[in-house]
C-alpha positions as a LaTeX table, in Angstrom:
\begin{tabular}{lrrr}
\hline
Residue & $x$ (\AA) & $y$ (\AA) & $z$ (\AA) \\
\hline
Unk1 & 252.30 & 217.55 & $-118.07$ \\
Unk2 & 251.55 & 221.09 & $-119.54$ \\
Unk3 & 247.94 & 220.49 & $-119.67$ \\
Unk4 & 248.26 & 219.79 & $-116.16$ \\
Unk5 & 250.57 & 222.38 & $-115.11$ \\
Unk6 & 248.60 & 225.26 & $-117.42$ \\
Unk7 & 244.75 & 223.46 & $-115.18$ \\
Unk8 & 246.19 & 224.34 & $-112.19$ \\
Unk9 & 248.18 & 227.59 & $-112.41$ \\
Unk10 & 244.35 & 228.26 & $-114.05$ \\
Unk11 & 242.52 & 227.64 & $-110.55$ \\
Unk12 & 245.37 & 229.09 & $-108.23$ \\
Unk13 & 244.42 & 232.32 & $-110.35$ \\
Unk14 & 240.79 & 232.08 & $-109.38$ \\
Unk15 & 240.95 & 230.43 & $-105.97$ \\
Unk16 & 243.24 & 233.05 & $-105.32$ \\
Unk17 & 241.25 & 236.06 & $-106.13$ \\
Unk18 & 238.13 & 234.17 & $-104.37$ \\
Unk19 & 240.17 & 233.90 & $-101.50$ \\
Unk20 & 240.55 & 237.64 & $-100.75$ \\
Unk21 & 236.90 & 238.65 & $-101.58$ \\
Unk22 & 235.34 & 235.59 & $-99.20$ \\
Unk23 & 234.88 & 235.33 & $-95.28$ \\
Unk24 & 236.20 & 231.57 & $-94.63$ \\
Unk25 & 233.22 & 229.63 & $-95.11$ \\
Unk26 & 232.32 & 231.27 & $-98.39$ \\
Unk27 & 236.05 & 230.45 & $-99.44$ \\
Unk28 & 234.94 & 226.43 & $-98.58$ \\
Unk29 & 231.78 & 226.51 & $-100.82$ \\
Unk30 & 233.40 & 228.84 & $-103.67$ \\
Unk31 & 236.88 & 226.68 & $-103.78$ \\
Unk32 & 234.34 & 223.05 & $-103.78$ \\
Unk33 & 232.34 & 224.61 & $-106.94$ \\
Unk34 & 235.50 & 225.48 & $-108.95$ \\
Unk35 & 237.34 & 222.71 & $-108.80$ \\
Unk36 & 234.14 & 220.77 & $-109.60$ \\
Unk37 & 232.15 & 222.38 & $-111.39$ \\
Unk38 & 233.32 & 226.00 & $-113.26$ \\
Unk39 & 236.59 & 224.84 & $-114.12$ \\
Unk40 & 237.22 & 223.90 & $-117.90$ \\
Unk41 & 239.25 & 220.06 & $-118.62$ \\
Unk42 & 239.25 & 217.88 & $-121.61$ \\
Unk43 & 236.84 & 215.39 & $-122.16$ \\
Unk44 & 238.98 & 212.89 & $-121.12$ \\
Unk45 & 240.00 & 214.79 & $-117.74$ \\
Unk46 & 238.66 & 215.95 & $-114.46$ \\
Unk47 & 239.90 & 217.97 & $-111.40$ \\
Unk48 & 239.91 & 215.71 & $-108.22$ \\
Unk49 & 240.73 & 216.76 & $-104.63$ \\
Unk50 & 243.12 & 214.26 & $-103.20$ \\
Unk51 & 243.66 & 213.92 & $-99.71$ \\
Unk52 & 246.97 & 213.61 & $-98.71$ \\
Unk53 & 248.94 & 213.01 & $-95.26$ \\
Unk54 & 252.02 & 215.12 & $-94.45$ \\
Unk55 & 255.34 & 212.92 & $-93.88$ \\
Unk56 & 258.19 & 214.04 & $-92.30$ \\
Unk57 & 260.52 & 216.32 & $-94.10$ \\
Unk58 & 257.34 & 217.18 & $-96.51$ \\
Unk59 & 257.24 & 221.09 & $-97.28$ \\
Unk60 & 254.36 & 222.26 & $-99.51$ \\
Unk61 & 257.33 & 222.95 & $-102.09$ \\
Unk62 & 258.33 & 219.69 & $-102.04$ \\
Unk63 & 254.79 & 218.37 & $-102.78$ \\
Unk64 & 254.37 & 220.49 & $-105.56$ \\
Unk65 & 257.44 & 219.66 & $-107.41$ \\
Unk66 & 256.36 & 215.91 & $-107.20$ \\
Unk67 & 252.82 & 216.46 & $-107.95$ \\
Unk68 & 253.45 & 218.63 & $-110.54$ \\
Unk69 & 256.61 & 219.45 & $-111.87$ \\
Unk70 & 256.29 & 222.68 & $-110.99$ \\
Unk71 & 257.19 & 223.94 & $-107.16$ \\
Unk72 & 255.83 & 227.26 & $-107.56$ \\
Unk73 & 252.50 & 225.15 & $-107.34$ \\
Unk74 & 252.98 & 225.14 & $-103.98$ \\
Unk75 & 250.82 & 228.03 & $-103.87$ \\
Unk76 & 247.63 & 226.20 & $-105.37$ \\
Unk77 & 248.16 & 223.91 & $-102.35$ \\
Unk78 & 248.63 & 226.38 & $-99.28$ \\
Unk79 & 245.02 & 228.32 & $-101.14$ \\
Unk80 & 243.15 & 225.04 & $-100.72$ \\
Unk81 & 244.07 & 224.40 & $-97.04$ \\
Unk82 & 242.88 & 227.57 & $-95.23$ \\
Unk83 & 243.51 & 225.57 & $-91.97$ \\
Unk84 & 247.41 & 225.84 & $-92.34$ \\
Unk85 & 247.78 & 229.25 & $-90.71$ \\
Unk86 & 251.52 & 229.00 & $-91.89$ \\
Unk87 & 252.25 & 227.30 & $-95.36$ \\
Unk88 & 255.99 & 227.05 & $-94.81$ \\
Unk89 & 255.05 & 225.24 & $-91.50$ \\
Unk90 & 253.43 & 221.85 & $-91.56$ \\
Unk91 & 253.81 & 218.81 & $-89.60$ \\
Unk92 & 254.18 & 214.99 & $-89.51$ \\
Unk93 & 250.10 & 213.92 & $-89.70$ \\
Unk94 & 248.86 & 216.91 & $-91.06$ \\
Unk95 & 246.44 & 216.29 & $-93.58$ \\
Unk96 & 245.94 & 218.83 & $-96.94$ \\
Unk97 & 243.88 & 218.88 & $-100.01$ \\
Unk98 & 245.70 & 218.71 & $-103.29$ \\
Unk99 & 244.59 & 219.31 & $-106.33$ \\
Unk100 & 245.04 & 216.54 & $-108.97$ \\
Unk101 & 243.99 & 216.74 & $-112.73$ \\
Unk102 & 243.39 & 212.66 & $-113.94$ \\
Unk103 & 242.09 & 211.33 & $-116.96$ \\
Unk104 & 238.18 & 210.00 & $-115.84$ \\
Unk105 & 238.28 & 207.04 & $-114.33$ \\
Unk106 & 235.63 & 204.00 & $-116.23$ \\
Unk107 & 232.87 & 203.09 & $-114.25$ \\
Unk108 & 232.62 & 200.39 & $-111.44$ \\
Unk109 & 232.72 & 197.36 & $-113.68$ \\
Unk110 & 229.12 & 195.60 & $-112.70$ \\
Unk111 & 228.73 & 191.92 & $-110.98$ \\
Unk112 & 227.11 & 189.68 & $-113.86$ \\
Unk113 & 225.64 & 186.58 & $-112.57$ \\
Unk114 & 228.69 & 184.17 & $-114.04$ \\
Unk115 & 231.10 & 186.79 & $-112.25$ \\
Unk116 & 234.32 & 184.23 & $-110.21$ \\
Unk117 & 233.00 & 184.36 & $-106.83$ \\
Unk118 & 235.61 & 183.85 & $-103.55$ \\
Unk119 & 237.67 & 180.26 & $-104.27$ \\
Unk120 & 240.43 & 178.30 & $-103.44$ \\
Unk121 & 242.22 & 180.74 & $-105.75$ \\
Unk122 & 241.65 & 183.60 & $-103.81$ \\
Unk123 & 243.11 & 185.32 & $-100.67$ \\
Unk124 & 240.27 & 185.73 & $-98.55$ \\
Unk125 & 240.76 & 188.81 & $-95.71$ \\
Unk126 & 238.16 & 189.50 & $-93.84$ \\
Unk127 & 234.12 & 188.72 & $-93.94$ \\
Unk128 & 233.56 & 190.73 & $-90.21$ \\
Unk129 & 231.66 & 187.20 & $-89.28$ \\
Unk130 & 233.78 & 186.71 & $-86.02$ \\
Unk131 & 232.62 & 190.05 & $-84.51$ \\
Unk132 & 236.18 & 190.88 & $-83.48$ \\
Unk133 & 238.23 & 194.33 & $-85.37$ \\
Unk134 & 240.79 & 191.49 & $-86.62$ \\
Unk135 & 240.62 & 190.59 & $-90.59$ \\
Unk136 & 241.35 & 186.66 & $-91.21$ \\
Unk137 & 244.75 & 187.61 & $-91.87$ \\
Unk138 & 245.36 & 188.66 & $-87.96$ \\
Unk139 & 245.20 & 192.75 & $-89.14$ \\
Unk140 & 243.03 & 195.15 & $-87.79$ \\
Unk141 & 240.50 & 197.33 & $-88.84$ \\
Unk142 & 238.50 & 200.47 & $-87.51$ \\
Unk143 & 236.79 & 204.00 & $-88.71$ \\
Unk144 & 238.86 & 207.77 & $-89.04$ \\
Unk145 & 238.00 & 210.78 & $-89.11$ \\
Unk146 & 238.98 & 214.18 & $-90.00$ \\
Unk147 & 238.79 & 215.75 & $-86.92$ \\
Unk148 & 237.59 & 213.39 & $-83.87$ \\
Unk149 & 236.74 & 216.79 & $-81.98$ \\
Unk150 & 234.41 & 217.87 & $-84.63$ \\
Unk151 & 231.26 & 216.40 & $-83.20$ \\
Unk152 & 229.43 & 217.61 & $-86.37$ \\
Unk153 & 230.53 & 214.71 & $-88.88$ \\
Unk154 & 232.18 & 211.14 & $-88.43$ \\
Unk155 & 231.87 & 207.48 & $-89.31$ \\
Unk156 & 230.84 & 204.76 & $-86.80$ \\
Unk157 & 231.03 & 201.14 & $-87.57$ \\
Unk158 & 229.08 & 198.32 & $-85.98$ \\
Unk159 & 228.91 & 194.49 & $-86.47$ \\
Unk160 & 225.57 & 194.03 & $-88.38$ \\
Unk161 & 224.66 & 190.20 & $-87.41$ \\
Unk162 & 222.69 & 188.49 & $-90.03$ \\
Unk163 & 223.10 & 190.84 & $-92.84$ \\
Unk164 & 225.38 & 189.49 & $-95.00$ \\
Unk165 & 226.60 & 189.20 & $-98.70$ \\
Unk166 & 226.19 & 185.38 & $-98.31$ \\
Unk167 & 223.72 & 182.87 & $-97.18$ \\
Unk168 & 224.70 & 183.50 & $-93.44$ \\
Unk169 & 226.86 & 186.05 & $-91.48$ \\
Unk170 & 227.95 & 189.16 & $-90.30$ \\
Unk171 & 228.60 & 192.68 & $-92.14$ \\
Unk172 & 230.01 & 195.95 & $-91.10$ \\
Unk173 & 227.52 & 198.79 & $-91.22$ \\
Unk174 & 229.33 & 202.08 & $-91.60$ \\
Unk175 & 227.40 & 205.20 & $-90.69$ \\
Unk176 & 228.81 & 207.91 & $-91.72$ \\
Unk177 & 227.79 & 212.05 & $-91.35$ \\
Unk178 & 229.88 & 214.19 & $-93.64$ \\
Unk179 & 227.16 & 217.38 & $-93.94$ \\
Unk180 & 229.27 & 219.92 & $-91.73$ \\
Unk181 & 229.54 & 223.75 & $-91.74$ \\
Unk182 & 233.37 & 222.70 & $-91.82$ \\
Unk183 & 235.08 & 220.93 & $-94.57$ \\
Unk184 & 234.12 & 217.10 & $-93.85$ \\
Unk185 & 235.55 & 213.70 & $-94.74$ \\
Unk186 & 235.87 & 210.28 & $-92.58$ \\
Unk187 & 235.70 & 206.63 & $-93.61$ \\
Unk188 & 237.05 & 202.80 & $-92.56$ \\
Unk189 & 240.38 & 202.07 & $-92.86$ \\
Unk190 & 241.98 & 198.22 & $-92.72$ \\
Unk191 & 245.54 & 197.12 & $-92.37$ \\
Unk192 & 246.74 & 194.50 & $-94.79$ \\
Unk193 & 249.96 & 193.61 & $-93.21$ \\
Unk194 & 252.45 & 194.35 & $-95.67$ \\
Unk195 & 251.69 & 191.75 & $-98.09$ \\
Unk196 & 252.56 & 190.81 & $-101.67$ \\
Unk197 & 249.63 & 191.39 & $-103.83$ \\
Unk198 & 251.62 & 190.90 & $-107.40$ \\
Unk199 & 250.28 & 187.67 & $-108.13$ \\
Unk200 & 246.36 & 188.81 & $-107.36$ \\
Unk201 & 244.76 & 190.38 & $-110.77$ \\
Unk202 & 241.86 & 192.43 & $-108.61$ \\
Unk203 & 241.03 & 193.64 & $-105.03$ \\
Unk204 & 236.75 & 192.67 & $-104.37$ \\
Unk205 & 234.56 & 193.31 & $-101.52$ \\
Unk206 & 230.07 & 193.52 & $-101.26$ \\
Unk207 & 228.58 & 196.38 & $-100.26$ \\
Unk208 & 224.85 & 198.33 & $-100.16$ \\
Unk209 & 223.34 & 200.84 & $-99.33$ \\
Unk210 & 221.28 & 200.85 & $-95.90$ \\
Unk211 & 217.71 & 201.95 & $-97.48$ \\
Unk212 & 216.40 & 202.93 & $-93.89$ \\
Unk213 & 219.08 & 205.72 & $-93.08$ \\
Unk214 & 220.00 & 206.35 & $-97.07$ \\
Unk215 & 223.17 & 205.86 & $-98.74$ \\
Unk216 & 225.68 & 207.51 & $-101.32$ \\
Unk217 & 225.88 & 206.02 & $-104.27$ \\
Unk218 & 229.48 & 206.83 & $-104.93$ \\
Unk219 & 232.70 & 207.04 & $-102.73$ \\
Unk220 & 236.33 & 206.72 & $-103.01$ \\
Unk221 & 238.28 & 203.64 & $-101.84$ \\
Unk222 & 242.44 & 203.72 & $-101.59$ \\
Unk223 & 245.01 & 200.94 & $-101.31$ \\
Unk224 & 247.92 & 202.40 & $-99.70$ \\
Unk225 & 251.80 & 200.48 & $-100.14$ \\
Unk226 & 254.78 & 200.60 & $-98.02$ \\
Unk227 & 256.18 & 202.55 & $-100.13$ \\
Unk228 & 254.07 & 205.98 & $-100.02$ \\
Unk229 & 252.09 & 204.94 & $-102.63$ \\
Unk230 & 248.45 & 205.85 & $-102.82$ \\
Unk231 & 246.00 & 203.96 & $-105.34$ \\
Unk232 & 242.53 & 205.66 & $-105.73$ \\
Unk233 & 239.39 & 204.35 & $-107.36$ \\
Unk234 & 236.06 & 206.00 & $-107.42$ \\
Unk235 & 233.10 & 203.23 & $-106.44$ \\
Unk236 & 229.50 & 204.10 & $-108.05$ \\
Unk237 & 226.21 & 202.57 & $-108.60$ \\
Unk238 & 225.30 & 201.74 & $-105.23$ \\
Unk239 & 222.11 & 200.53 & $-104.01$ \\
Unk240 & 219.78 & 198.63 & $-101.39$ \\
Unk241 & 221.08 & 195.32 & $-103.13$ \\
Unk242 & 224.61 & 193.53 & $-102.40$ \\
Unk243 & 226.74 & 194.15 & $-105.19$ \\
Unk244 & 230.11 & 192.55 & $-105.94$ \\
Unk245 & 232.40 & 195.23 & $-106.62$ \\
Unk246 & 236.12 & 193.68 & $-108.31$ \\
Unk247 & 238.53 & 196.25 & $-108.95$ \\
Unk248 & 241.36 & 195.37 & $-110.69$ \\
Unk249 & 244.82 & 196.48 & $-109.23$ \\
Unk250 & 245.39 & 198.44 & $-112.58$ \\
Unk251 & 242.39 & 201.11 & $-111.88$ \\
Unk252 & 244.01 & 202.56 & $-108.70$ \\
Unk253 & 245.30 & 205.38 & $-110.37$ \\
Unk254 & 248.63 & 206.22 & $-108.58$ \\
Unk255 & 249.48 & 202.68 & $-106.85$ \\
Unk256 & 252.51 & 201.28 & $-108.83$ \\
Unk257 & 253.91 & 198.22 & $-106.70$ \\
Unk258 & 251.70 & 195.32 & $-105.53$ \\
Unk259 & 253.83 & 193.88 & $-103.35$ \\
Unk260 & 253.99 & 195.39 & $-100.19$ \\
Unk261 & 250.13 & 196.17 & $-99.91$ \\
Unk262 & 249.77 & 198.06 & $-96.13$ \\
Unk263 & 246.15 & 199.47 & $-95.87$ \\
Unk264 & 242.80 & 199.50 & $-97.34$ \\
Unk265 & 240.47 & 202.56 & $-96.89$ \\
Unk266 & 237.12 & 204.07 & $-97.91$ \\
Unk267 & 236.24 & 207.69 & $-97.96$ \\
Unk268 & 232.97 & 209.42 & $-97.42$ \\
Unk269 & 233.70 & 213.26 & $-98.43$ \\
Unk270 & 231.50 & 215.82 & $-98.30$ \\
Unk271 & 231.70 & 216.91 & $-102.11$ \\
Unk272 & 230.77 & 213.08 & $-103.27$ \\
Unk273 & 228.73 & 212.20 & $-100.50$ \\
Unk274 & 224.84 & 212.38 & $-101.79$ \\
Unk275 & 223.18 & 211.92 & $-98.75$ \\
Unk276 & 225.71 & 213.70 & $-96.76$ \\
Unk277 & 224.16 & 211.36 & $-94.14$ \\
Unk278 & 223.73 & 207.63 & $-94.02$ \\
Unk279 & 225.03 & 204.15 & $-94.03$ \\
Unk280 & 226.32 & 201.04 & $-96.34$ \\
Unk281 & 227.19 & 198.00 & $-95.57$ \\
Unk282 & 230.74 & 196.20 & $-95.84$ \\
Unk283 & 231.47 & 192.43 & $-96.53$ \\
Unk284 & 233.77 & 189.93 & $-97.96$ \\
Unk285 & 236.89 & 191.25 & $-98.83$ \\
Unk286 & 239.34 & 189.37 & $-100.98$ \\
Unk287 & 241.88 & 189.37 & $-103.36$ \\
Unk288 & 241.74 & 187.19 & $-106.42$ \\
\hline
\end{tabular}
């Protein structure tokens, strides 16, 4: 916890002399290079921008002491999220960037040919081939964004009919723009009903890259519980090829109970995203 306190009172000093210098845009492209790029961690470490959604009786104080130990933090908090005119005001909904040192997360581990595929074993959710936003499970599904009046990024999902991860079927494609003058970030989100994941080892879905419109190759998933939990896990190695991504439940860093599972969700962020522009394809979600 010092490491991580000392990291961050480090980039409050800097963002905050940064922010006083710089006009507002400036202040975006400036805060997105220090925390990823100019800002010294351990080997073993790295400084990742977490989304997170304001609930009720939240107060940037608040967040701080149970983000870091430390509510005098707060101040790292209100430095990243220019958008809050008034840091001891924020509301129900509101989403802000927070800081987050974690140790670095392995890579995605890769599909091998004699990788389990979908059994009996396994609690199948959703493989889109019904063409209706409702997983297998009777939940429902859609696309977010950061700010639906920002016509200058967002993610759009359609049923993709005949592409599929199997012999025969439906995808989602999800087309998503995240290269904005403003700060940018949108995905898919899917509600899992509440449901008692403890006895699954690993959460696995297909995906690729649409090699028409161009793809990222990397971008963040979450698996939210009913609790205010929120597991994150960075996806890499994309490409034009289906690939079986299994995650097991341990490698969302931050999700600690399994069984009251609520949502599943993929972000597309601007500071990931490489093209900021582009599409992949979503199929066969399951737990095993």
């Amino acid at each position: 916890m010092e490491r991580r306190s000392v990291l961050l009172a480090g980039l409050f000093a800097i963002v905050s002399f940064s922010y006083v210098y710089c006009s507002e845009t400036k202040y975006e492209i400036i805060t997105e290079k220090l925390t990823r790029q100019l800002f010294s961690l351990a080997d073993t470490q790295e400084l990742v921008i977490e989304k997170y959604k304001v609930q009720r009786g939240d107060t940037m104080l608040e967040i701080a002491r149970r983000k870091y130990e430390n509510p005098s933090l707060w101040k790292v908090i209100a430095r990243l999220n220019p958008q809050i005119s008034n840091p001891n005001r924020i509301n129900p909904g509101d989403i802000l960037s927070v800081p987050v040192v974690v140790e670095r997360q392995a890579d995605t581990p890769p599909a091998t040919p004699d990788s389990p595929k979908t059994d009996a074993a396994a609690l199948k959710i959703s493989n889109f081939d019904s063409g209706a936003h409702k997983t297998l499970l009777g939940d429902v599904f859609g696309t977010w964004d950061r700010d639906p009046n920002d016509h200058t990024q967002g993610c759009v999902m359609v049923f993709a009919e005949g592409v599929s991860s199997r012999d025969k079927g439906t995808s989602i494609k999800l087309e998503y723009d995240v290269d904005s003058p403003n700060p940018a970030y949108n995905g898919f989100w899917m509600k899992l009903g509440a449901r008692d994941f403890s006895t699954y080892s690993s959460f696995c879905f297909s995906v690729k890259g649409d090699s028409t419109s161009g793809f990222t190759e990397k971008f963040k998933v979450e698996l939210k519980n009913g609790y205010g939990q929120i597991g994150t896990y960075m996806v890499s190695g994309i490409t034009d090829e289906w690939k079986e991504i299994v995650i097991p439940f341990e490698y969302f860093r931050g999700l600690r109970n399994l069984n009251n599972i609520d949502e599943f969700v993929i972000v597309f962020e601007d500071s990931v995203a490489r093209p900021k522009e582009g599409a992949i394809y979503l199929d066969n979600i399951y737990v095993r």
